[in-house]
Backbone as ProteinMPNN parsed JSONL, in Angstrom:
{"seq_chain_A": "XXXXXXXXXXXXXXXXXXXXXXXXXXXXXXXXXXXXXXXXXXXXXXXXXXXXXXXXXXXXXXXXXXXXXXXXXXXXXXXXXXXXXXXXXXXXXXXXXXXXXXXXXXXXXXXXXXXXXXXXXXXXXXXXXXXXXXXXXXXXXXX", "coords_chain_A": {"N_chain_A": [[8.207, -25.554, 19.076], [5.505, -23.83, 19.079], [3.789, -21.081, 16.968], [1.987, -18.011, 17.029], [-0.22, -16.619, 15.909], [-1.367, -13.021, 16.089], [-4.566, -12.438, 15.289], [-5.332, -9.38, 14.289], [-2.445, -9.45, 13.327], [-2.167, -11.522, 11.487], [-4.833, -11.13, 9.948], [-3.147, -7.916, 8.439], [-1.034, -9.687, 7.527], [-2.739, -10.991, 4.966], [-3.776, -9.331, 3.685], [-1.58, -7.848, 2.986], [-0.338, -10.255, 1.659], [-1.859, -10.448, -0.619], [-1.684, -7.855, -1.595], [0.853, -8.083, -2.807], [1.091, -10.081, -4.471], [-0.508, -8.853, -6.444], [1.536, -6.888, -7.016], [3.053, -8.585, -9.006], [1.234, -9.608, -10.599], [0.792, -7.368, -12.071], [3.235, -6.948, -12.384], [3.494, -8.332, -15.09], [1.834, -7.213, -16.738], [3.38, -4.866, -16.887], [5.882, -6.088, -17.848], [4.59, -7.047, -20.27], [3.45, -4.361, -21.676], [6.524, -3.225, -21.651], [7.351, -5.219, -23.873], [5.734, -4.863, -25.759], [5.891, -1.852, -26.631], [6.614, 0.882, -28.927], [8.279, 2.43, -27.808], [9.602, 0.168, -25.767], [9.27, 0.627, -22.965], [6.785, 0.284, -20.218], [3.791, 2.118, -19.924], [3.981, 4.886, -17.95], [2.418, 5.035, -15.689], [2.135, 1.823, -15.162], [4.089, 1.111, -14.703], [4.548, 2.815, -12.501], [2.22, 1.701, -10.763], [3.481, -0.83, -10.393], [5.606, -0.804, -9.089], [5.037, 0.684, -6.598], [3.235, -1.25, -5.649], [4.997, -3.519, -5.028], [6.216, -2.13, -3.644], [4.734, -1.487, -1.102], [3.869, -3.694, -0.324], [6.147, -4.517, 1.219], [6.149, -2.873, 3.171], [3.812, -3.386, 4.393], [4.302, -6.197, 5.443], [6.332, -4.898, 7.295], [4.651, -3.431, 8.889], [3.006, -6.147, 10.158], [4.9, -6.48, 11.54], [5.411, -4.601, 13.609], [2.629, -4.798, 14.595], [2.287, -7.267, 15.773], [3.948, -6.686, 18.159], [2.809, -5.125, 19.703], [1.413, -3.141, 21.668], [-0.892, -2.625, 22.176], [-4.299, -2.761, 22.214], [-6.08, -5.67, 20.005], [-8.119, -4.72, 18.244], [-7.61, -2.227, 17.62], [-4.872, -2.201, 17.075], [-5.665, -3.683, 14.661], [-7.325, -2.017, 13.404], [-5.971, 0.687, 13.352], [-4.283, -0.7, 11.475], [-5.871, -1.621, 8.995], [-6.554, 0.894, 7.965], [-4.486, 2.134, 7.057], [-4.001, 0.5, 5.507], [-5.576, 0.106, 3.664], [-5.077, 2.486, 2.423], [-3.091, 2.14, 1.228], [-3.455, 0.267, -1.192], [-5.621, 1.664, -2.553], [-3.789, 3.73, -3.162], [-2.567, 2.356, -5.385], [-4.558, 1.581, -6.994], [-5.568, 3.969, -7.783], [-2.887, 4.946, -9.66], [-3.197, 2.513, -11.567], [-5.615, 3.292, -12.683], [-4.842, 5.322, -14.546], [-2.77, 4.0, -15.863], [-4.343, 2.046, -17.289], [-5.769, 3.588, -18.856], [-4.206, 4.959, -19.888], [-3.953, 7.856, -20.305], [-2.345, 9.997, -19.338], [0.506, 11.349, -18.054], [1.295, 12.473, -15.593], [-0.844, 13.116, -12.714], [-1.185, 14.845, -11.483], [-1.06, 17.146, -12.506], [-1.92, 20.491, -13.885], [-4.889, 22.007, -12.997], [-5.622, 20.742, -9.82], [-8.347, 18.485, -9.173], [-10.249, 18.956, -6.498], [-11.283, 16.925, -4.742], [-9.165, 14.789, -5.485], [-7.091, 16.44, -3.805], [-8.105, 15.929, -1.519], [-8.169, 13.487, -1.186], [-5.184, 13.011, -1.229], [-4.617, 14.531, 1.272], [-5.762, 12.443, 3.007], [-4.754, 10.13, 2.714], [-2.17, 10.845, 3.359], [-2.631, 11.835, 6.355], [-3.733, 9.173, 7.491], [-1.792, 7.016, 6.561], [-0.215, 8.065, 8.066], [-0.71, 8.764, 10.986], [-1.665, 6.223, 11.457], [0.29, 4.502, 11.18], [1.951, 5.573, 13.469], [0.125, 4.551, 15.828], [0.736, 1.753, 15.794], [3.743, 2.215, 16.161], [3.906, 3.52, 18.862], [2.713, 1.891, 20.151], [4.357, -0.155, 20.029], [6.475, 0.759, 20.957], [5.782, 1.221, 23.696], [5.539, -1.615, 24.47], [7.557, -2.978, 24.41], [9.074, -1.224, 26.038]], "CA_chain_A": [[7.586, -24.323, 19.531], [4.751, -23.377, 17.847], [3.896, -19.631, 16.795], [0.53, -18.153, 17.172], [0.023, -14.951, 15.364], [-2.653, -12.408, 16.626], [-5.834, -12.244, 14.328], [-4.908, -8.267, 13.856], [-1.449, -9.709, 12.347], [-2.717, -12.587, 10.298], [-5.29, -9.976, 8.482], [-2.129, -7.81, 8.364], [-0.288, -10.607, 6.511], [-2.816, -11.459, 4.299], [-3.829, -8.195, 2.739], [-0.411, -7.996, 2.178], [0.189, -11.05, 0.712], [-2.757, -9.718, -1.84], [-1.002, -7.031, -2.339], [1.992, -8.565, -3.266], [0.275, -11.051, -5.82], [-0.71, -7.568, -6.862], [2.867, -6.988, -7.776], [3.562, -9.581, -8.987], [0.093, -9.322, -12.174], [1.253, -5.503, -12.436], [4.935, -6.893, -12.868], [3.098, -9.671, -15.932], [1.348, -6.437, -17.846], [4.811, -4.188, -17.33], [6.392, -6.79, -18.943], [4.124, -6.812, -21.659], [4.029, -2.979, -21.906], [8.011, -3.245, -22.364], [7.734, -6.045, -25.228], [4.949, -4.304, -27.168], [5.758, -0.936, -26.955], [7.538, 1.157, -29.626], [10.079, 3.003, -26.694], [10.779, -0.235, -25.111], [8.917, 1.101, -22.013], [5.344, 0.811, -19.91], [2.846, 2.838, -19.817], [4.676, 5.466, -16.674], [1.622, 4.836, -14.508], [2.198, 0.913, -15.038], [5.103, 1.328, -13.986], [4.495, 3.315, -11.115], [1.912, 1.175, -9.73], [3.906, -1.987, -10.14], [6.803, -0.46, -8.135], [4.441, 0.698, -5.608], [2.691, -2.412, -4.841], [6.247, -4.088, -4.091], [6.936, -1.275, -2.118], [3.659, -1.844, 0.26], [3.756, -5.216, 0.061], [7.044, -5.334, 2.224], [5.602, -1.714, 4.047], [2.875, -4.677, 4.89], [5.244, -7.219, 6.635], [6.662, -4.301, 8.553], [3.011, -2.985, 9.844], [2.401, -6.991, 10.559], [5.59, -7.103, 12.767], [4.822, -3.575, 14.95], [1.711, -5.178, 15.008], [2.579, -8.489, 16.93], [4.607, -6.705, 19.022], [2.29, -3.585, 19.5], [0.855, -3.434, 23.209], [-2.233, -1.636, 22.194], [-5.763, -4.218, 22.267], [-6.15, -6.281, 19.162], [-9.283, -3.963, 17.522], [-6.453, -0.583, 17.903], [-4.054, -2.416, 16.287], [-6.286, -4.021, 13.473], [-8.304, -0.919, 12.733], [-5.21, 1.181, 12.286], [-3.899, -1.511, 9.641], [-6.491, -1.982, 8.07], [-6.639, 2.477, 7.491], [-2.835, 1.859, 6.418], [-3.87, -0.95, 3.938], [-6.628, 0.728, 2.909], [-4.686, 3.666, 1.717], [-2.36, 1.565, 0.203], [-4.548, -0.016, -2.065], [-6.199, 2.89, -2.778], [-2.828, 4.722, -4.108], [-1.864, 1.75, -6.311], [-5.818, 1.486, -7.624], [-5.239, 5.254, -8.309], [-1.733, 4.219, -10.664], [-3.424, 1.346, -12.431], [-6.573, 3.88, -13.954], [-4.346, 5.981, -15.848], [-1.965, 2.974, -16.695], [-5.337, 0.925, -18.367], [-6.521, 4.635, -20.208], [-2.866, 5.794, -20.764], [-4.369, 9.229, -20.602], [-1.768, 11.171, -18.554], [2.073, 11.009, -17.038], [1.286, 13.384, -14.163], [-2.002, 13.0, -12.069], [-1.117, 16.383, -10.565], [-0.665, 18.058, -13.974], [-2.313, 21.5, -13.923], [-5.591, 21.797, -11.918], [-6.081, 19.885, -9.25], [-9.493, 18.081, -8.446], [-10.038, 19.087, -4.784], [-11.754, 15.144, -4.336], [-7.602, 13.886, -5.428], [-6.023, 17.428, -3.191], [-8.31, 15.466, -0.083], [-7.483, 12.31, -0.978], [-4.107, 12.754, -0.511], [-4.333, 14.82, 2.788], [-6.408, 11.695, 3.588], [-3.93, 9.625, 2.735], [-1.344, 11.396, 4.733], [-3.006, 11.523, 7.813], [-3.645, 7.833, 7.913], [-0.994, 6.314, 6.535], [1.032, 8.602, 9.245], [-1.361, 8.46, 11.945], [-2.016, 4.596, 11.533], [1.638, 3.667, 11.716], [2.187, 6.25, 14.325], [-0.727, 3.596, 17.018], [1.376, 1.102, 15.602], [4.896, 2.085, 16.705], [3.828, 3.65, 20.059], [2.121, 0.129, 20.941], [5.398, -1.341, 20.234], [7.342, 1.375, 22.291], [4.984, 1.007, 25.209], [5.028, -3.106, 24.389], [9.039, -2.801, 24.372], [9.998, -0.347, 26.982]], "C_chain_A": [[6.6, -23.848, 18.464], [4.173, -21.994, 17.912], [2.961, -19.22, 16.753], [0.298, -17.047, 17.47], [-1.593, -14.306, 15.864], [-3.233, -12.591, 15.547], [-5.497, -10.729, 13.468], [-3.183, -8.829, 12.556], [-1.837, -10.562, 11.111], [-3.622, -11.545, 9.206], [-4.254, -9.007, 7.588], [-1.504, -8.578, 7.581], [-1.382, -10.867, 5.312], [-2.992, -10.494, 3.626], [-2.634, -8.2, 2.458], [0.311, -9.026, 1.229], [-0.816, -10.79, -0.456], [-1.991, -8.973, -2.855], [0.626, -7.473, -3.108], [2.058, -9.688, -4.079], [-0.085, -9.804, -6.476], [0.257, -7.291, -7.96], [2.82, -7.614, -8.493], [2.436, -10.085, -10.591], [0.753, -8.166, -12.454], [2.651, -6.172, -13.072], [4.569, -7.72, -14.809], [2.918, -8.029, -16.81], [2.277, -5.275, -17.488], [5.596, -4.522, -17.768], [5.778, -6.339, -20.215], [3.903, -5.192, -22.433], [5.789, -2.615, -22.565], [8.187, -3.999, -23.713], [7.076, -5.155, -26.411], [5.006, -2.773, -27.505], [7.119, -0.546, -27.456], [8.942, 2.04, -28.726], [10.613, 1.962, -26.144], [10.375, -0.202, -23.297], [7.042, 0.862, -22.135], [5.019, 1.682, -20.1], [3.745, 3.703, -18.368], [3.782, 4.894, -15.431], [1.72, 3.393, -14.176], [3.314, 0.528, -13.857], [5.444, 1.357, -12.459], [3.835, 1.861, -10.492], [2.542, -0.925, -10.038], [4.998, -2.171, -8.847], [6.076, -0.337, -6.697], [3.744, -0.479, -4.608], [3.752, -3.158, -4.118], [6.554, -3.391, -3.251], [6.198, -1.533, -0.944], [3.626, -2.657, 0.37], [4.819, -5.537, 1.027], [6.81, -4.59, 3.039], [4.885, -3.178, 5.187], [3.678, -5.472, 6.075], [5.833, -6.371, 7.586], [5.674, -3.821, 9.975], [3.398, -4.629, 10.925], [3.922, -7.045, 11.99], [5.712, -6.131, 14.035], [3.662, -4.058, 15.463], [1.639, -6.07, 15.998], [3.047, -7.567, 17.879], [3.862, -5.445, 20.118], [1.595, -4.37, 20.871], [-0.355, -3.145, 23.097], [-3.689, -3.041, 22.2], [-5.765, -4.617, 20.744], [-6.866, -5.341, 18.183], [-8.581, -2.482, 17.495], [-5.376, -1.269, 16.845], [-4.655, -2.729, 14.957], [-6.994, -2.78, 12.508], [-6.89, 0.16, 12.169], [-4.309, 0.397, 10.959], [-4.122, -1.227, 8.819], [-6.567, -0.344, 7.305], [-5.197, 2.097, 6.502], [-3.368, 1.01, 5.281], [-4.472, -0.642, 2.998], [-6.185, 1.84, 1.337], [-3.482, 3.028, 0.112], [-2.827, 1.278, -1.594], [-4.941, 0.746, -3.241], [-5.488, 3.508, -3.825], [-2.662, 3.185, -5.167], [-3.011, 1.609, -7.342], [-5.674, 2.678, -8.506], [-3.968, 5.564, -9.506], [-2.091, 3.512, -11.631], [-4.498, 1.88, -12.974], [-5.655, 4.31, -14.779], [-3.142, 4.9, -16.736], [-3.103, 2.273, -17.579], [-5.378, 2.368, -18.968], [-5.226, 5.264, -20.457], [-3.134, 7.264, -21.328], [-3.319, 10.534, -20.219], [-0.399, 10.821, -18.388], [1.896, 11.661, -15.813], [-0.095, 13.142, -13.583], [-2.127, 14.534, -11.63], [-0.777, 17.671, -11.629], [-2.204, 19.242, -14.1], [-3.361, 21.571, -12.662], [-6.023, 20.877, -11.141], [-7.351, 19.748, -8.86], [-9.718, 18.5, -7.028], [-10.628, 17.38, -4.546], [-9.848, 14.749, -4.409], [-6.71, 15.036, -4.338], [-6.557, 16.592, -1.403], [-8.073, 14.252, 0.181], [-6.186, 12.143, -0.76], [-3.565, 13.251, 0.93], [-4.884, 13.667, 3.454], [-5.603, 10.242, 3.885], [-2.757, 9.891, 3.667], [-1.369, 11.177, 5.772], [-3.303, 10.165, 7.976], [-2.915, 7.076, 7.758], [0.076, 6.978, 8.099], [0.701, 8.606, 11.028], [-1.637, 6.533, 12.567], [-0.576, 3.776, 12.084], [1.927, 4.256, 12.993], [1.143, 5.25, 16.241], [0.763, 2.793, 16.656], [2.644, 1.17, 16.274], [4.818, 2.848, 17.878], [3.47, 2.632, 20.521], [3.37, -0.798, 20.805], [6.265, -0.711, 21.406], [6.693, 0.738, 24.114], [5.252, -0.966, 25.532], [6.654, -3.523, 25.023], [9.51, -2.2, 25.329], [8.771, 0.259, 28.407]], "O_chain_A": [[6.843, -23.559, 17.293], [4.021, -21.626, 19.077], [2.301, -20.122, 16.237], [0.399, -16.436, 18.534], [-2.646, -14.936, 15.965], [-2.506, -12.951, 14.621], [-5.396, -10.75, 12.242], [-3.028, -8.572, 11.362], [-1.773, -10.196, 9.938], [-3.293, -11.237, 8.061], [-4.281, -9.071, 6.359], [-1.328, -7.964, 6.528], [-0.694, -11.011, 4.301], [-2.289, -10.558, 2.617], [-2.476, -8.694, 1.342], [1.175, -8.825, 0.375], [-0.247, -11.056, -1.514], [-1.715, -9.109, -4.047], [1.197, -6.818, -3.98], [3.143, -10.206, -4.341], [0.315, -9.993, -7.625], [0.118, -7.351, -9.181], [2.1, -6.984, -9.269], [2.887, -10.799, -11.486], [1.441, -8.282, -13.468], [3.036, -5.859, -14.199], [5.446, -7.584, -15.662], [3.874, -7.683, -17.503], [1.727, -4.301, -18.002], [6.377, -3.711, -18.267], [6.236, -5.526, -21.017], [4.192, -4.98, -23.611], [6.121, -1.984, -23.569], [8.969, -3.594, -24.573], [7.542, -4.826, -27.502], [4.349, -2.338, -28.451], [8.219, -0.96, -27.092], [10.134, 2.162, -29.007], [11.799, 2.059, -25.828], [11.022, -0.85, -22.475], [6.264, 1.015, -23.076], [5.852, 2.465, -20.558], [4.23, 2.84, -17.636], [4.271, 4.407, -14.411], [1.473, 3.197, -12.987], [3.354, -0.025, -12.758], [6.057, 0.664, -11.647], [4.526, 1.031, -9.901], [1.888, -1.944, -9.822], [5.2, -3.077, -8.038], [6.394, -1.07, -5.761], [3.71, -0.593, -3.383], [3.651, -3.455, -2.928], [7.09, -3.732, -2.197], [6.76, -1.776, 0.124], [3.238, -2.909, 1.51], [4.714, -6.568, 1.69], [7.081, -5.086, 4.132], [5.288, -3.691, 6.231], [3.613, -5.318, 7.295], [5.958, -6.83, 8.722], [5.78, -3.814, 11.201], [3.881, -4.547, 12.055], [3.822, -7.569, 13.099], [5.998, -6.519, 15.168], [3.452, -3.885, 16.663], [1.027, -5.817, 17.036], [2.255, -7.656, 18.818], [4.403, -5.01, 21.135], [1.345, -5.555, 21.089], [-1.049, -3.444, 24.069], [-3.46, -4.251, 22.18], [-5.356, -3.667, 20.076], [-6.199, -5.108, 17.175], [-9.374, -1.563, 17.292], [-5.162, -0.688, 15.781], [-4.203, -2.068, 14.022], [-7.118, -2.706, 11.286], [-6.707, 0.425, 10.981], [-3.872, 0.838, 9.896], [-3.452, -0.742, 7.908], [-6.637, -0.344, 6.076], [-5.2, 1.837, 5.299], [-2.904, 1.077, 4.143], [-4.249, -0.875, 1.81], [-6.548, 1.974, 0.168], [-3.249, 3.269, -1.072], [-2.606, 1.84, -2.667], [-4.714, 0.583, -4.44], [-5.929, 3.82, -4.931], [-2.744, 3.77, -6.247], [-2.667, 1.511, -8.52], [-5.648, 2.574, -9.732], [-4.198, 6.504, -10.267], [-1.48, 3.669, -12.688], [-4.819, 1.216, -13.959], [-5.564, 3.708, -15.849], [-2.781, 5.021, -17.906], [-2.715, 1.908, -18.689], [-4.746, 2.256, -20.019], [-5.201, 6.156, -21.304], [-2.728, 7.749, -22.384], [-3.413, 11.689, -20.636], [-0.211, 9.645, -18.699], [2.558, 11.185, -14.89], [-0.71, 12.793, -14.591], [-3.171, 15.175, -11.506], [-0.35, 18.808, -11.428], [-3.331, 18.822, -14.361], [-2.982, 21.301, -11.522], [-6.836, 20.083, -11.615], [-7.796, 20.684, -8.196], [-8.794, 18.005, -6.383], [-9.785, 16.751, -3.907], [-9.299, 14.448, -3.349], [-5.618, 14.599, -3.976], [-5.839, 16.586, -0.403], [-7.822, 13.788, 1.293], [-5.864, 11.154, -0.101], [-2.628, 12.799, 1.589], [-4.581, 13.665, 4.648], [-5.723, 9.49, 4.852], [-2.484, 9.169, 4.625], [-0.529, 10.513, 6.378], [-2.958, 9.924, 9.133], [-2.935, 6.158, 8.578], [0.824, 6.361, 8.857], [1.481, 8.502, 11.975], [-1.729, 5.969, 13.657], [-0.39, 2.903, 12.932], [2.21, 3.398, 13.83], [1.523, 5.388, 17.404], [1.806, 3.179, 17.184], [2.846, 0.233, 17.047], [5.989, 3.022, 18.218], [4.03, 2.358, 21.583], [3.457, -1.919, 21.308], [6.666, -1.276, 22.423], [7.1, 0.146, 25.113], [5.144, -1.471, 26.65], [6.815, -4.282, 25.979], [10.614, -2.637, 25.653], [9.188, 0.975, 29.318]]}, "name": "protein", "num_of_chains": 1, "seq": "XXXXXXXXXXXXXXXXXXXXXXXXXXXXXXXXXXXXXXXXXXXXXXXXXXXXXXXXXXXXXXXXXXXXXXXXXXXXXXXXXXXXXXXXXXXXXXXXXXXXXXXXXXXXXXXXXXXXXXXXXXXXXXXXXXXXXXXXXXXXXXX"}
C-alpha cells in the first residue's frame, strides 16, 4: 500500500523537519553554553529557544496530521500552516537574538515596544486562528 501525502502536508512536514534540525543546532550551542559557562548554565534565551523549537517541531507533525485529514481544499489548509509555521519560526528567531547578544532574561522587562506588544497579538491570532481551519477541516472531514 503505498501512501501519498497531500502537497499542503509534505510542506507541513518539511518546515518542520527544519525546524527540528533547528533543535537539534540550538541543542549543539546549549551544550556549549553549559560547558563554558561559569554557572554551569546557557545563556536563558538559549535555552528557551532550544526548548521551543522541540516543542514546534512535534506542534509541526500534529498541524501535518489535521492537515491530511482536514476536509478544507489544499491552498486553506496550506496557507493556514504555513501562518502557523511562520509564527513559529518567528518566536524561536525572536529567543535566539537575545541568546547570541546575551543582553536580557526578560524580553517583556519594563517598557514594552508596541512593534513586540503587536507581534504577539499577531502571533496569537494566527497561531489560534490557523489551527482553529485546521481542526474544523478535520471535524467536518471526520464527522
Amino acid at each position: 500500500m503505498e501512501l501519498t501525502l497531500g502537497i499542503d502536508t509534505r510542506v507541513t512536514l518539511l518546515v518542520t523537519g527544519l525546524i527540528f534540525l533547528s533543535a537539534l543546532l540550538l541543542g549543539v550551542w546549549k551544550y556549549h553554553g553549559i560547558r563554558t559557562s561559569a554557572e554551569g548554565a546557557a545563556h536563558i534565551y538559549v535555552d528557551i529557544a532550544h526548548r521551543a523549537a522541540l516543542l514546534y517541531s512535534f506542534a509541526g507533525i500534529l498541524l501535518a496530521v489535521f492537515t491530511e485529514l482536514s476536509a478544507w481544499p489544499t491552498i486553506v489548509n496550506l496557507t493556514a500552516d504555513l501562518v502557523i509555521l511562520a509564527f513559529f519560526v518567528g518566536a524561536i528567531a525572536s529567543y535566539v537574538l537575545p541568546g547570541m547578544r546575551r543582553d536580557t532574561t526578560n524580553q517583556f522587562e519594563g517598557q514594552i515596544p508596541a512593534a513586540l506588544r503587536l507581534s504577539m497579538y499577531g502571533l496569537m491570532a494566527g497561531e489560534i486562528l490557523g489551527f482553529l481551519v485546521l481542526f474544523s477541516g478535520f471535524l467536518v472531514g471526520q464527522f
